[in-house]
C-alpha positions as CSV (number, residue, x, y, z in Angstrom):
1,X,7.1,-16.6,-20.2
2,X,4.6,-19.2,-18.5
3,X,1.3,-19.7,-17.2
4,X,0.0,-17.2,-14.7
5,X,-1.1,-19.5,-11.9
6,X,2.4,-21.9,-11.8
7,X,4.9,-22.2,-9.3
8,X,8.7,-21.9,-9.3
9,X,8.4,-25.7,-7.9
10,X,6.5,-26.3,-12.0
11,X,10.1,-24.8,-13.1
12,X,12.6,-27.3,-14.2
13,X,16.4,-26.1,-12.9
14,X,19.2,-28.1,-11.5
15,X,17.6,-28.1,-7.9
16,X,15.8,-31.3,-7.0
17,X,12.2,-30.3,-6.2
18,X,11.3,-28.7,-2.7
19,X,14.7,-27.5,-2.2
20,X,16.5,-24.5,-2.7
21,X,19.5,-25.8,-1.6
22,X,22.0,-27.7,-3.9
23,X,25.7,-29.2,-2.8
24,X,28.2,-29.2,-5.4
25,X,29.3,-32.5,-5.2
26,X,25.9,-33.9,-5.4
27,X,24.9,-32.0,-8.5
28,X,28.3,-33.9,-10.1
29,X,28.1,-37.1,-8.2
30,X,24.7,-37.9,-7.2
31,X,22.4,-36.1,-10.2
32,X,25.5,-36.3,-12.8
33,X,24.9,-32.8,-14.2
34,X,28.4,-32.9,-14.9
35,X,30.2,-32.9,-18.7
36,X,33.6,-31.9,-19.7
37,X,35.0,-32.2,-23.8
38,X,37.4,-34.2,-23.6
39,X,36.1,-37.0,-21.4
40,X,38.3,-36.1,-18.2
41,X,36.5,-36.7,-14.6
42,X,33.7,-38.9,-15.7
43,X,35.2,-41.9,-13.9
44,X,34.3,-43.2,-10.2
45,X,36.0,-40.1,-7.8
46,X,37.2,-38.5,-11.2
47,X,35.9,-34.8,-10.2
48,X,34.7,-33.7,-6.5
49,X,33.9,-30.5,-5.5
50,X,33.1,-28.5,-2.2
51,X,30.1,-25.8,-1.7
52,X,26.8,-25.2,-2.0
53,X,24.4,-23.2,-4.0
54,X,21.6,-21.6,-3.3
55,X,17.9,-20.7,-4.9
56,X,15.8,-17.5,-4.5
57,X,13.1,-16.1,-5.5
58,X,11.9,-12.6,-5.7
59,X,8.9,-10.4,-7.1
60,X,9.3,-7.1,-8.5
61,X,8.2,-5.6,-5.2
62,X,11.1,-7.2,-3.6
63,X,9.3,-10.2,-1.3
64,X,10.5,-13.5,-1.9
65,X,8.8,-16.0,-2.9
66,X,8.2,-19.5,-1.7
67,X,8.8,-22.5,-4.6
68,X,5.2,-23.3,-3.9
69,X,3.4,-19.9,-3.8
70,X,1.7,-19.5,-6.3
71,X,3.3,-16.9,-9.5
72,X,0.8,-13.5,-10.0
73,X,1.7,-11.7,-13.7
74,X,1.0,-8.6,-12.0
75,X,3.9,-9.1,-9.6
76,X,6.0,-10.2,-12.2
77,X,9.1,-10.0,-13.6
78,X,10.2,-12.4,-11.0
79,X,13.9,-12.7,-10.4
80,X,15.2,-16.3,-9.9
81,X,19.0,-15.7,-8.3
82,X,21.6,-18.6,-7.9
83,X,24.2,-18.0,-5.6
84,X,27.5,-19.6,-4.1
85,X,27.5,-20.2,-0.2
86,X,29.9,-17.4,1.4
87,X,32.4,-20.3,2.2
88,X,33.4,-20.4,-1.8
89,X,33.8,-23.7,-3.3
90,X,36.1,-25.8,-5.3
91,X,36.5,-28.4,-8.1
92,X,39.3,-30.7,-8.6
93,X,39.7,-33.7,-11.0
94,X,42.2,-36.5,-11.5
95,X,44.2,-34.8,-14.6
96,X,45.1,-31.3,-15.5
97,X,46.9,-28.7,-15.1
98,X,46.3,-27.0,-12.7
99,X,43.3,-29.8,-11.6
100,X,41.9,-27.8,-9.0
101,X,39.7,-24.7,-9.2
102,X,38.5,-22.2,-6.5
103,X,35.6,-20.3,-6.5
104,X,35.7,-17.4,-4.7
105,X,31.9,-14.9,-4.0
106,X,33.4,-12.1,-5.5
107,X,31.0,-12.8,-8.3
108,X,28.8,-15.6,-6.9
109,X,25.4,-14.8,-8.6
110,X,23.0,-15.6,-11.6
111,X,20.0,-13.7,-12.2
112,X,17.1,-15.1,-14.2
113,X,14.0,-13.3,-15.4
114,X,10.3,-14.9,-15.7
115,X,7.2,-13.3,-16.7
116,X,3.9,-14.8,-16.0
117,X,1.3,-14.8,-18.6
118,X,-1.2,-13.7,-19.6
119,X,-0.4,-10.2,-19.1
120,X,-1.4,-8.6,-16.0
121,X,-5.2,-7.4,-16.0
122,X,-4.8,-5.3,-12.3
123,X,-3.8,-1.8,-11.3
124,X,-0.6,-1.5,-9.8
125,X,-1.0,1.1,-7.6
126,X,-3.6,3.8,-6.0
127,X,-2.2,6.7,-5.2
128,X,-3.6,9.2,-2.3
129,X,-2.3,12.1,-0.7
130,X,1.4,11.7,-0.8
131,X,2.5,14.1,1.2
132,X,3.4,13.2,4.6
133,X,4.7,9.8,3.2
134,X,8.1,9.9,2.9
135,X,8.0,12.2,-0.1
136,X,11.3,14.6,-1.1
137,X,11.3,17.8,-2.9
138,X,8.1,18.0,-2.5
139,X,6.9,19.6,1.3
140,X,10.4,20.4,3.4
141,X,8.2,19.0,6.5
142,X,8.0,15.0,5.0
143,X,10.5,12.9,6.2
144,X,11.4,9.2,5.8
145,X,9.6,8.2,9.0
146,X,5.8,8.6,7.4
147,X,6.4,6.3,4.7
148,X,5.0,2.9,5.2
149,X,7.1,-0.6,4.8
150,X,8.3,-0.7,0.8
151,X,6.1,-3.7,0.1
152,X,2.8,-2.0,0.8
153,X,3.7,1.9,0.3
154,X,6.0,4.0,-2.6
155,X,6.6,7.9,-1.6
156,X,6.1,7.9,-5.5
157,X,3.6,5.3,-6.2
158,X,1.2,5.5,-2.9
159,X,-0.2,2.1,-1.6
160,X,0.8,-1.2,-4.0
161,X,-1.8,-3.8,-5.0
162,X,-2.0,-6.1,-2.4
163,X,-4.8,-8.2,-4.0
164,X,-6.3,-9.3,-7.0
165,X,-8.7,-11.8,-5.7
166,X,-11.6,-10.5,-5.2
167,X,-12.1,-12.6,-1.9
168,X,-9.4,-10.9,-0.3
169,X,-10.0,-6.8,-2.1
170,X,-10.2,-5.8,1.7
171,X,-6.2,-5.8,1.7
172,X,-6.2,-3.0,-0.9
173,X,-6.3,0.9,-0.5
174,X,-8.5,2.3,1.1
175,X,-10.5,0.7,3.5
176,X,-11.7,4.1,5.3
177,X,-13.5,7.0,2.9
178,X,-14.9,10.4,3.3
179,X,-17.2,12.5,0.5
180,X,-15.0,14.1,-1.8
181,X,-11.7,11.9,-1.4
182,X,-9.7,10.5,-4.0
183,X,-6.7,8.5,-5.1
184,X,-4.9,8.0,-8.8
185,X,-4.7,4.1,-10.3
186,X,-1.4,3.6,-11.7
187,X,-2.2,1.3,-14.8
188,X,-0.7,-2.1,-16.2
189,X,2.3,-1.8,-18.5
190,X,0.9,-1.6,-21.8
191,X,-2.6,-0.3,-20.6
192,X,-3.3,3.3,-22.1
193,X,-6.1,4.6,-19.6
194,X,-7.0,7.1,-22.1
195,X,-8.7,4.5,-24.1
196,X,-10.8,2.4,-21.4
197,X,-14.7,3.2,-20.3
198,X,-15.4,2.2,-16.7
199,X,-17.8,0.3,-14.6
200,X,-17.6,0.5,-10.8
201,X,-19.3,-2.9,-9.8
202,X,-20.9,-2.3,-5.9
203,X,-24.0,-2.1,-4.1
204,X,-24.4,0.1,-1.4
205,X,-25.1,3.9,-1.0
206,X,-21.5,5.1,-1.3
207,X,-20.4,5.6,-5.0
208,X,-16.9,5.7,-7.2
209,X,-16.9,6.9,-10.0
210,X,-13.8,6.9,-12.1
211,X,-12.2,9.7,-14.5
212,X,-9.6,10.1,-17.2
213,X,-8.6,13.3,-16.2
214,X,-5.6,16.1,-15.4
215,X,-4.2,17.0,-11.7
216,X,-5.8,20.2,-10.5
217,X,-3.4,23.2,-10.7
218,X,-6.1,25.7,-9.6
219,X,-6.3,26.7,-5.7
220,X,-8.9,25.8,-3.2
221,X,-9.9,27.6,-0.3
222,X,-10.5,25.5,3.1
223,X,-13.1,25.3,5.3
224,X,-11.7,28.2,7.4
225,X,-10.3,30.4,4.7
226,X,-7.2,29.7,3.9
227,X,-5.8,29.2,0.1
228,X,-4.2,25.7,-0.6
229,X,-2.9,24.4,-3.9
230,X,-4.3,21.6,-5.3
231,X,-3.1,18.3,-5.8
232,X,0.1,19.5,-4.3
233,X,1.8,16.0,-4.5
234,X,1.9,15.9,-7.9
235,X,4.9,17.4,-9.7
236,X,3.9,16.9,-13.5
237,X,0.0,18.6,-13.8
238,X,0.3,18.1,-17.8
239,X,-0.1,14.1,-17.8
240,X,-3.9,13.2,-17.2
241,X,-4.4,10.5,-14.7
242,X,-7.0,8.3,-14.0
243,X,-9.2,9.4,-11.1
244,X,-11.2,7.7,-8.0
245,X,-13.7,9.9,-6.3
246,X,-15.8,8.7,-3.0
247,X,-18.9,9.8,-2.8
248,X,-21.7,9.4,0.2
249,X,-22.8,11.0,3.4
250,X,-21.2,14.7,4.2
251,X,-23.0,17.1,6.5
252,X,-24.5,20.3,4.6
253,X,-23.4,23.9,5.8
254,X,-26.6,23.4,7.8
255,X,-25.9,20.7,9.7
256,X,-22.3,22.1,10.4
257,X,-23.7,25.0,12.1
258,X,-25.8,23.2,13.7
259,X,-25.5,22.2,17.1
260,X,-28.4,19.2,17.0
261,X,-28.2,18.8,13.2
262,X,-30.9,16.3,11.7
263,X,-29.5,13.0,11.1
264,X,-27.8,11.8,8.3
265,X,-27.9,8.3,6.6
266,X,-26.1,5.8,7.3
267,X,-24.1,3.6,5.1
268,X,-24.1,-0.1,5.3
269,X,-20.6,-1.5,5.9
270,X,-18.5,-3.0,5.0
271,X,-19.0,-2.1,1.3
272,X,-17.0,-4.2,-1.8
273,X,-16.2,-2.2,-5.1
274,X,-14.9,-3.3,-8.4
275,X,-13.8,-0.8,-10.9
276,X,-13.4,-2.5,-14.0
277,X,-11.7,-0.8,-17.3
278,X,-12.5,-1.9,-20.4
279,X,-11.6,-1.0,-24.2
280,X,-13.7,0.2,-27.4
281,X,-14.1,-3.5,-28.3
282,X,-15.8,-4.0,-24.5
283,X,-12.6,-6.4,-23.3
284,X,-11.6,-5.7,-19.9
285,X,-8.0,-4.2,-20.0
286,X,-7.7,-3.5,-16.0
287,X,-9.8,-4.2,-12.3
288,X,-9.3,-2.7,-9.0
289,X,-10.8,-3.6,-6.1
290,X,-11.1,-2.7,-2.4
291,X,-13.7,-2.6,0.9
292,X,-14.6,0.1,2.8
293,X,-14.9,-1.0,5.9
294,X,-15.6,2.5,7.7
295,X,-17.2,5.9,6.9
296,X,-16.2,9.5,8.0
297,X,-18.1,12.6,8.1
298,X,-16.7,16.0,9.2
299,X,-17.3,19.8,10.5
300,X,-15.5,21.5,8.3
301,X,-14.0,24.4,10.6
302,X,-16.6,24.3,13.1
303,X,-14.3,23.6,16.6
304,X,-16.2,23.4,19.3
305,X,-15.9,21.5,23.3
306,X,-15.7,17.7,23.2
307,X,-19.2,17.5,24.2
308,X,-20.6,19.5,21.8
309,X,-18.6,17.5,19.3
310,X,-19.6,14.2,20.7
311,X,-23.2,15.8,20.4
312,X,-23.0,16.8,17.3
313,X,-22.3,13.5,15.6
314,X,-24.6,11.5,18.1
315,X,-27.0,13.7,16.2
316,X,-26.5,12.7,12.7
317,X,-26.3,9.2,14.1
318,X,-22.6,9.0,14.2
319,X,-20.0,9.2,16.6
320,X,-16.3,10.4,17.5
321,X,-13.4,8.1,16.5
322,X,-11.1,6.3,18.6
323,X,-7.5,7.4,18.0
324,X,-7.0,3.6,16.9
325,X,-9.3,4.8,13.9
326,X,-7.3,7.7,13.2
327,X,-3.7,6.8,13.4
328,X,-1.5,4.4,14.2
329,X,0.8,6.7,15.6
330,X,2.0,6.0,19.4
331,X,2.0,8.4,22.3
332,X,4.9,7.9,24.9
333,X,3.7,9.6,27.7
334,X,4.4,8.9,31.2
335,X,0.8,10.4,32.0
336,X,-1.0,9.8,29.3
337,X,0.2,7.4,26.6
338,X,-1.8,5.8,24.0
339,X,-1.3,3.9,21.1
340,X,-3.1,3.9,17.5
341,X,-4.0,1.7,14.9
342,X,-1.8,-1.7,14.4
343,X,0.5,-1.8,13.0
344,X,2.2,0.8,15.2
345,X,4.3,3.7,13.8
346,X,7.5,3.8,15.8
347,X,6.6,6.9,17.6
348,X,4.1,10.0,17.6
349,X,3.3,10.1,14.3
350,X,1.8,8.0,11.8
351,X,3.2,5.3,9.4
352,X,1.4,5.2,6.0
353,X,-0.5,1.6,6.0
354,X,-3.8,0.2,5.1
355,X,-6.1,-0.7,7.4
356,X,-4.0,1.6,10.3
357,X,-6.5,4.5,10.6
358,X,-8.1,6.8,8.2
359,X,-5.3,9.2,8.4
360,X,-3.0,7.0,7.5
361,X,-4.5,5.7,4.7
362,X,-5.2,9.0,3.1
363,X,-2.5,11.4,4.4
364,X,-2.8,15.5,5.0
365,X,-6.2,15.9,4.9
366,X,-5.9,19.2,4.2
367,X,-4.5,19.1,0.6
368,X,-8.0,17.6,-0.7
369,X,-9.4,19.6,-3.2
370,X,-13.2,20.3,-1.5
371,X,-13.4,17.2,0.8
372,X,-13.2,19.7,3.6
373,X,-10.8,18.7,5.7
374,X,-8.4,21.8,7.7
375,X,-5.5,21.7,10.6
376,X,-5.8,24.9,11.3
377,X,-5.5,25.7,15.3
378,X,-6.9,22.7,16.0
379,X,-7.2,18.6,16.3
380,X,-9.7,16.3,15.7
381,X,-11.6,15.1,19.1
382,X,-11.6,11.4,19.6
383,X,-13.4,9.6,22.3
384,X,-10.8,8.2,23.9
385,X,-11.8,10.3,27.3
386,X,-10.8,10.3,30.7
387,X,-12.0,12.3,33.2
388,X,-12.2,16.0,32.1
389,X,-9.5,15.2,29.3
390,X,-10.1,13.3,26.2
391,X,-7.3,12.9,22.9
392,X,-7.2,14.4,20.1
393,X,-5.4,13.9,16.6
394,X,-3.8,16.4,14.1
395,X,-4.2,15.9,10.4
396,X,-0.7,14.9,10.0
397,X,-1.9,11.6,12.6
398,X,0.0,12.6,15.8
399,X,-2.1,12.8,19.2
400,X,-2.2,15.0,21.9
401,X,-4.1,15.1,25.0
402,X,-6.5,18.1,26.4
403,X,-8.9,19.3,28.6
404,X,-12.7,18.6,26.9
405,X,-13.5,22.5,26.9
406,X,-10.8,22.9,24.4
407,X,-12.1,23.8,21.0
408,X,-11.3,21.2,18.8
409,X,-12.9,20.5,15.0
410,X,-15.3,16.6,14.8
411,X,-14.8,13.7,12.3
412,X,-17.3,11.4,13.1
413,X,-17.5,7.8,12.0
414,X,-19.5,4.6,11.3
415,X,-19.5,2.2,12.3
């Protein structure tokens, strides 16, 4: 183990420093890290060799890592590998028999293992919606195409921690919220979240709060009637997990059936939270942190014209998304193409990622336990409009494009 905070450049090897490149012959004849028992090769020209080695290093997400980035405990163990060139190599000296050697790269690498200390204080993970991420036994209808690139999303694990500065939180999960959503924090190794008491650190009008508690394995009924299971994306309902739930603006049945509802307030963004864990002796065990950055407020299963919907959140002081909010799922249309949210999904659907839309972030909206969310029938509107003929999205983040007296159900946003 060594300090959190060092490099791999801090760590001594047979590399010179800043270079993770090493010839054979100059390790022997130029740094003389070269010995043999009995004396033989330590002469002028007594040993050469041929080849070259090579110096990696890895975190146990699977990036490499520079020999002056900086070492994180929580993205350790990291892996130091040397390795022989593909060309082989060779070593010969003046006496013996045979006095020549050949390495082939059958078996050309080392692995090393370093953990940072202290321990690592950050959650590892937050976990949303799964489904429609790359997910398998789960929902026959995922597929390998939703899940986002390995170093930001797990089909198992949701979004990895990008961040544990709290200068740079806005590169964690989620950066989009709606009332009622919520996502699991996978904890430290060593961490029991059983045993911590929490403080969510913000100020603003949206809340967190954060619970020790089990999956729901009750039904829900969605906004227009049908029965979903809860927390379908979790296989094992017996082991308690620890819980994130968003809370702030959400139109009232009122409002909903209202086609000039009264206005609702209006969050101030972006919005910074801290949730910090902390044991019976008051020592903090575990943070997470992340920025909102935008807010979204739905109808339920009210579908209505894309006027009306446009209307209706102009009303609560709102308005209608951009696809680009949404998704970052990408129409190929010869009439009507449009693309989403950077970075792109590689066709019409989306790619989980933060910071690509707000379904992308969360997933099917649907399986939310009372955030009412449905994909029944319909899309959302967005107000990407031409014409008489606007887009719309589908919960599962691919668009489509309609004429604005379609019924459609509204998500509205700010800002």
């Amino acid at each position: 183990m060594f300090p959190d905070g060092s490099t791999l450049g801090d760590i001594k090897t047979i590399f010179p420093p800043s270079t993770t490149f090493l010839r054979l012959n100059d390790l022997i004849n130029r740094y003389h890290s070269w010995g043999d028992d009995d004396g033989d090769g330590q002469g002028t020209d007594g040993v050469t060799a041929t080849g070259t080695l090579w110096l990696s290093l890895d975190d146990k997400y699977g990036n490499t890592v520079r020999l002056n980035d900086t070492l994180d405990a929580c993205k350790g163990p990291y892996r130091v590998t040397i390795g022989l060139n593909p060309d082989g190599a060779s070593l010969t000296t003046q006496y013996g028999v045979p006095n020549r050697r050949v390495f082939s790269t059958t078996n050309d690498r080392e692995y090393y293992y370093l953990s940072p200390y202290p321990r690592c204080l950050f959650a590892q993970s937050a976990r949303p919606n799964l489904l429609l991420g790359g997910t398998t036994g789960i929902d026959r209808s995922d597929k390998p195409q939703y899940a986002g690139p390995s170093n930001i999303w797990s089909p198992t694990k949701g979004f990895l921690t990008k961040s544990t500065s709290s200068s740079s939180y806005d590169r964690n999960f989620p950066t989009t919220g709606a009332d009622g959503l919520y996502f699991d924090l996978e904890m430290p190794v060593g961490v029991d979240g059983s045993e911590l008491s929490w403080t969510v650190n913000t100020t603003g009008s949206i809340s967190a709060t954060v619970s020790w508690t089990r999956p729901r394995s009750d039904t829900f009924t969605d906004p227009v009637g049908r029965t979903i299971q809860a927390d379908q994306w979790i296989t094992d309902k017996s082991s308690y997990v620890t819980r994130v739930t968003l809370r702030g603006p959400r139109a009232d049945s009122t409002q909903i059936n209202s086609n000039n509802p009264s206005p609702l307030s209006i969050p101030s963004l972006p919005q910074t939270f801290e949730l910090v864990g902390r044991d019976s002796g008051d020592n903090v065990e575990v943070k997470y942190g992340f920025v909102l950055k935008q807010w979204f407020v739905n109808r339920g299963g009210k579908a209505s014209s894309w006027p009306n919907q446009t209307s209706w959140c102009r009303s609560l002081g709102y308005h209608l998304p951009r696809v680009k909010d949404l998704t970052n799922a990408v129409r190929i249309d010869s009439d009507h193409p449009i693309s989403g949210a950077t970075p792109n999904s590689s066709g019409n659907y989306y790619m989980r990622h933060i910071g690509a839309g707000f379904f992308t972030e969360w997933g099917f909206m649907t399986f939310y336990a009372d955030a009412g969310f449905t994909d029944q029938n319909y899309r959302y509107w967005t107000n990407d409009a031409v014409g008489n003929s606007a887009f719309g999205v589908f919960p599962r983040g691919y668009s489509i494009h309609g004429s604005v007296g379609n019924p459609r159900y509204a998500v509205c946003t700010t800002p």
